[in-house]
C-alpha positions in Angstrom: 71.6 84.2 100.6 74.9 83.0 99.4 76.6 80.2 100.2 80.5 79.5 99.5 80.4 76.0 100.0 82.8 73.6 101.1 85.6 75.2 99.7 86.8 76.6 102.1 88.2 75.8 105.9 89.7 73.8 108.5 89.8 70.9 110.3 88.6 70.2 114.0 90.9 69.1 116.6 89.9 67.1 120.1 86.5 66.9 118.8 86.1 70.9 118.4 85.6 72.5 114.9 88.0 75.7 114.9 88.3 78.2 112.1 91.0 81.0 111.5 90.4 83.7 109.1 92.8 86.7 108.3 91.4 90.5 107.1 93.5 92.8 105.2 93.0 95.9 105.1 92.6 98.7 101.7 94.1 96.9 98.4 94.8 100.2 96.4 96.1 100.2 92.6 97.8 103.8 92.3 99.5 104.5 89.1 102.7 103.7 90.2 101.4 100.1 91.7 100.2 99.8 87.8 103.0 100.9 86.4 105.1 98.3 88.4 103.2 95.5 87.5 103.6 95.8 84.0 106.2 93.4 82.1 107.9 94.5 79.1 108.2 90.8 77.9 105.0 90.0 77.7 103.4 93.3 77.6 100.6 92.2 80.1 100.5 92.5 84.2 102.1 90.6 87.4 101.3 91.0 90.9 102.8 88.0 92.0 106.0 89.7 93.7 103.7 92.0 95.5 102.7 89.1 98.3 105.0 86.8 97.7 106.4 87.2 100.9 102.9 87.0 103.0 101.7 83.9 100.6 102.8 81.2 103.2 100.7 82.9 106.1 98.2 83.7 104.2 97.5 80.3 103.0 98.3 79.2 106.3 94.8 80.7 107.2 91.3 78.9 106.4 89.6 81.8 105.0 91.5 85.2 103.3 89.1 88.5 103.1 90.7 91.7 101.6 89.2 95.0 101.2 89.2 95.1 97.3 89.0 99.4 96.6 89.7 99.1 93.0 87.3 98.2 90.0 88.9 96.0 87.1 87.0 97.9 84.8 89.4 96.6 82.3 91.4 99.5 80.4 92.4 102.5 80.4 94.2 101.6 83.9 94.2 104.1 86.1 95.1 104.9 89.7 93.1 107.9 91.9 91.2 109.2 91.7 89.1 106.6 89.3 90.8 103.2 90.1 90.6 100.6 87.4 93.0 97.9 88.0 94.5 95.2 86.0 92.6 91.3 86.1 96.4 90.8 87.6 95.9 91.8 90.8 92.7 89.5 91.4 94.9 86.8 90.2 98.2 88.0 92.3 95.2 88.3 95.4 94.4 84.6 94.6 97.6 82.9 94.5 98.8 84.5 97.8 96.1 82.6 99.4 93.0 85.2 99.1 89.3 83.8 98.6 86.9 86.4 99.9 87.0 90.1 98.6 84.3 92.8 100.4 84.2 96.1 98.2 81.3 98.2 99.3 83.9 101.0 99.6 84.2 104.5 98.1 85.5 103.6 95.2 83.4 100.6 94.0 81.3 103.2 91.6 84.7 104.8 90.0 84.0 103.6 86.6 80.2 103.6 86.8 77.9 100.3 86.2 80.4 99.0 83.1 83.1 99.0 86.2 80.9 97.7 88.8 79.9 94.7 86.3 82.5 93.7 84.8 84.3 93.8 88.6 81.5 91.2 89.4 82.2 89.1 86.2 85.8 88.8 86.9 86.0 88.1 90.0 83.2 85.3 88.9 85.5 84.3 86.9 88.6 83.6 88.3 86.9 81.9 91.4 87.4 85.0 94.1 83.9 85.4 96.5 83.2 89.1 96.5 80.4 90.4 98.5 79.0 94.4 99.1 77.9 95.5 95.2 75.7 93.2 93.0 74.3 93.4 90.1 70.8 94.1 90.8 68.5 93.8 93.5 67.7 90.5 92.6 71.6 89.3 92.7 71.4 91.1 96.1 68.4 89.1 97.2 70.3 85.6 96.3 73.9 85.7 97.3 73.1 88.1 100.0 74.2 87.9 103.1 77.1 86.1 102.2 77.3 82.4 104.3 80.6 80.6 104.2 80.4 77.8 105.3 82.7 74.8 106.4 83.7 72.1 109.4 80.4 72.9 110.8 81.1 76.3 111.2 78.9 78.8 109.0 79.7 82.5 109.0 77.6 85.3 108.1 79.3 88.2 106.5 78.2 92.1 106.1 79.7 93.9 104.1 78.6 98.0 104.0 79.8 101.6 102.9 79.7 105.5 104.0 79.2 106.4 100.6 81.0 106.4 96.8 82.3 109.7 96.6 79.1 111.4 95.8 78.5 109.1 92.7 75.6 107.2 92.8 74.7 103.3 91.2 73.0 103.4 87.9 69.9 101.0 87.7 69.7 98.1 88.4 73.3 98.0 90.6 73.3 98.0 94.2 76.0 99.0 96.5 75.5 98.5 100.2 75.6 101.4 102.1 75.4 102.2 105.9 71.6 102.1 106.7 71.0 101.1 109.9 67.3 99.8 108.5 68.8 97.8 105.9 71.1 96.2 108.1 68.4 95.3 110.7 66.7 94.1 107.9 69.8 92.0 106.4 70.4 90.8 110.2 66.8 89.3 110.7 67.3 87.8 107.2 70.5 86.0 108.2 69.3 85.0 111.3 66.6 82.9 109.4 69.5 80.1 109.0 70.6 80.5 112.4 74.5 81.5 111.3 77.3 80.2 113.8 78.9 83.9 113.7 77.9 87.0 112.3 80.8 89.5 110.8 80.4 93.2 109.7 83.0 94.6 107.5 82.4 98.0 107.6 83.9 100.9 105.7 84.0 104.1 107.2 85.5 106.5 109.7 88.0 109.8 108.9 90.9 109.6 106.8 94.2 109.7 108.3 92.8 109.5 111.9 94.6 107.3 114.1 91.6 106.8 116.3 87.9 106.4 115.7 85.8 108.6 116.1 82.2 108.6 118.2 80.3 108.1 114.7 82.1 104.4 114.6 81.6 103.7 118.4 78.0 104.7 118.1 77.3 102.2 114.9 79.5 99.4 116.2 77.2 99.6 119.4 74.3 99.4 117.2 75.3 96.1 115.3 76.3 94.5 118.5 72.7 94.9 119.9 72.0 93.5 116.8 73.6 90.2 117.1 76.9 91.1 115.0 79.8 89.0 116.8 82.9 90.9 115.5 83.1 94.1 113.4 86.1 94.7 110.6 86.7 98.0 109.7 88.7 99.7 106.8 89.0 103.1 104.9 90.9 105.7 107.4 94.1 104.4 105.6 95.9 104.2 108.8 95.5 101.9 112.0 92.7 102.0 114.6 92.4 100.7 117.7 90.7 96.6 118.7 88.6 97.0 121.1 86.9 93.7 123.1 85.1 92.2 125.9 86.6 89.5 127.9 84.9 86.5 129.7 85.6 83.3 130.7 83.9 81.6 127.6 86.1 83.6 125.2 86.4 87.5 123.3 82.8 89.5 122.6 82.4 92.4 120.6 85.6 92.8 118.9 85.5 95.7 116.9 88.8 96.6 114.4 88.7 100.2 114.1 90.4 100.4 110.9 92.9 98.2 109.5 95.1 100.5 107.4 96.4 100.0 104.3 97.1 96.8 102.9 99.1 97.9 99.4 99.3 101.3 98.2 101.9 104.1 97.2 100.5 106.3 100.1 104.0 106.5 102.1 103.4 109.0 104.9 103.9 107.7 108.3 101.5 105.8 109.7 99.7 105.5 105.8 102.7 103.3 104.7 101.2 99.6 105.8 98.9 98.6 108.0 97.9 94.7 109.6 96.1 91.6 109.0 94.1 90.6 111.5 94.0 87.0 112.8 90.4 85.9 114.1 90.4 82.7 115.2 86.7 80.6 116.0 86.0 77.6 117.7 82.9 75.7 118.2 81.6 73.0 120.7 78.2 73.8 122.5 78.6 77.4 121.1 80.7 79.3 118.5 83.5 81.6 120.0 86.5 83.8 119.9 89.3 81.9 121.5 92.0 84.8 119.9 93.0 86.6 117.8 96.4 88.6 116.7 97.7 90.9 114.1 100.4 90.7 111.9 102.1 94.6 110.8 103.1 94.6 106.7 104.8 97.1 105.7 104.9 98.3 101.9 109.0 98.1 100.3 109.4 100.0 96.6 112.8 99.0 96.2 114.1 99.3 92.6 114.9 96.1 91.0 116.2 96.1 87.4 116.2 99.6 87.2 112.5 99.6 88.0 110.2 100.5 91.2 108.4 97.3 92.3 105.8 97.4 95.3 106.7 94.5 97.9 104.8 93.5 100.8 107.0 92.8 104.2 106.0 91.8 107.5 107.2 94.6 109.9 108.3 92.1 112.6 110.8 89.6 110.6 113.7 88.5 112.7 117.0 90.4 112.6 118.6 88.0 109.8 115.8 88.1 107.4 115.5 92.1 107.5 119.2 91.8 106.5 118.0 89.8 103.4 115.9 92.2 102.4 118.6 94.9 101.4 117.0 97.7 102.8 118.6 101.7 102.5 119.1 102.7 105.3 116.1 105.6 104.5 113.9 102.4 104.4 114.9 100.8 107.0 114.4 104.1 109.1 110.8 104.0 107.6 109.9 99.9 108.1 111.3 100.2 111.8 109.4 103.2 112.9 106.0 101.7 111.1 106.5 99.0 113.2 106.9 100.7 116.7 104.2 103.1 115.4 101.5 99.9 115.0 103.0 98.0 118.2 102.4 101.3 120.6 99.1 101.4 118.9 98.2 98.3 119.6 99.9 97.1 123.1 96.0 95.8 123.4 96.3 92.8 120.9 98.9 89.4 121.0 101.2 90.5 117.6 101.6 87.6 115.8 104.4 85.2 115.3 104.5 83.2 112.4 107.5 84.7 110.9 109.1 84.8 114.2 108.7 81.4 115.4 108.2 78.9 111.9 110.7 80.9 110.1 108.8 80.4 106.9 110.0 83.6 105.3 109.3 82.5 101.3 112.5 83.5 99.1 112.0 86.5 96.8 112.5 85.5 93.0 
């Protein structure tokens, strides 16, 4: 299995070890999103602007986990429906405060086992943990489950797939998919170090549907008999009810339906953002969920310098920032319904209030 170490976490308070960690949703790289990032200057890539304005909540959090649905197969870059990314982006991801990447997705096997590889080797690399494709079965075998570990506190993550679009790994790559044997299997194997808390990010679901369907209810049931504590789910491209349990020692079985996007030129409603979800752990006798939140981001393409840019806001920034911004009023229209859209959808879950309350809205460059 693999551990991450000390690297990452927090720090206990009154003698209780507590742990928050954040899940964004689908990080796409469309042709447009390539074409943005490019620099004339220098004739290479920047994603930096792109979560500039989420990096101080973001690294606010002890652990950061996107859904990385690109390959950086390295070039010819390329958007759907074969993403291959920029290195760029992995650094962009890093900087804003990211540290855990899960890509057993559809799109993991778009450039084959040269994409898949060299995917692994930068993210190696550059110091990002990525979990759900390895190299071979052995690689599987090692750093598989992933364990982070830190304050006391070790988490187990899963990390599985529907499919890849009908393409299928070359030998010796693995891509986890949604077995329900394999993942009893992978669940008696982490059990063996007796994890604190057990995570499944799981990709799957319908497209575009705003709620989940009885396929999802049916295998989140499955990996809470299980032992899974809290499920994570991506791919619909647009958000999907939390559902929990309440007692008085805390929050069971919280399952994310779907997070939505995270960045991507898809700008229909409901496709055009999506949340990061706020998970936060605390341990004494036993681990649990004492809360949990969401935070609505919303993607801007304003021009700047004559040029689209992609810009990540959060949908719930007090009056006098959005101002700042310099919205159209088209734009405005769009980031004000996306943000009604997600709150109606989610009337369930405590929004949260970082930008609200610290006011620690980063300045644009």
């Amino acid at each position: 299995m693999g551990f991450a170490g000390d690297g990452i976490g927090g720090d206990g308070i009154d003698g209780k070890n507590t742990l928050r960690i954040v899940f964004a949703g689908d990080i796409m790289g469309h042709d447009s999103q390539i074409n943005a990032a490019f620099v004339d200057s220098t004739e290479g890539y920047d994603y930096e602007s792109c979560f500039s304005y989420l990096t101080p909540y973001l690294q606010d959090a002890d652990i950061a986990v996107g859904n990385l649905e690109v390959t950086l197969a390295g070039p010819p870059y390329k958007g759907y429906p074969r993403f291959s990314s920029p290195d760029a982006l992995l650094d962009g991801l890093l900087n804003a405060g990211f540290n855990v990447m899960v890509n057993a997705n559809n799109h993991v096997l778009d450039r084959g086992r040269d994409g898949l590889e060299r995917t692994q080797e930068v993210a190696g690399k550059k110091g990002m943990i990525l979990t759900g494709s390895f190299i071979s079965s052995g690689h599987r075998e090692q750093c598989y489950p992933l364990i982070l570990e830190k304050n006391d506190i070790m988490l187990a993550m899963l990390n599985y797939t529907y499919g890849t679009n009908g393409l299928k790994a070359d030998t010796p790559n693995v891509v986890n998919y949604i077995d329900t044997l394999q993942i009893f299997r992978d669940i008696q194997k982490v059990k063996l170090v007796e994890p604190d808390f057990v995570i499944a990010t799981i990709h799957w679901g319908k497209e575009y549907q705003r709620q989940e369907d009885q396929v999802q209810r049916a295998l989140a049931s499955f990996l809470f008999r299980q032992g899974v504590d809290a499920i994570i789910g991506s791919h619909p491209h647009v958000v999907q009810p939390v559902d929990y349990t309440q007692a008085d020692t805390g929050y069971h079985q919280l399952v994310v339906y779907s997070l939505g996007n995270f960045i991507s030129n898809q700008r229909d409603r409901y496709r055009d953002g999506g949340i990061i979800f706020g998970l936060e752990l605390e341990k004494s006798d036993q681990t649990r969920i004492t809360g949990f939140d969401y935070l609505p981001v919303w993607v801007h393409k304003p021009l700047h310098d004559e040029k689209r840019v992609f810009r990540l806001i959060p949908a719930n920034l007090p009056d006098e920032k959005v101002e700042r911004i310099g919205f159209t009023g088209t734009e405005l229209s769009g980031f004000r319904q996306f943000y009604q859209d997600t709150r109606d959808h989610l009337s369930n879950v405590p929004e949260n209030r970082f930008y609200l309350e610290n006011q620690l809205l980063q300045e644009h460059k």
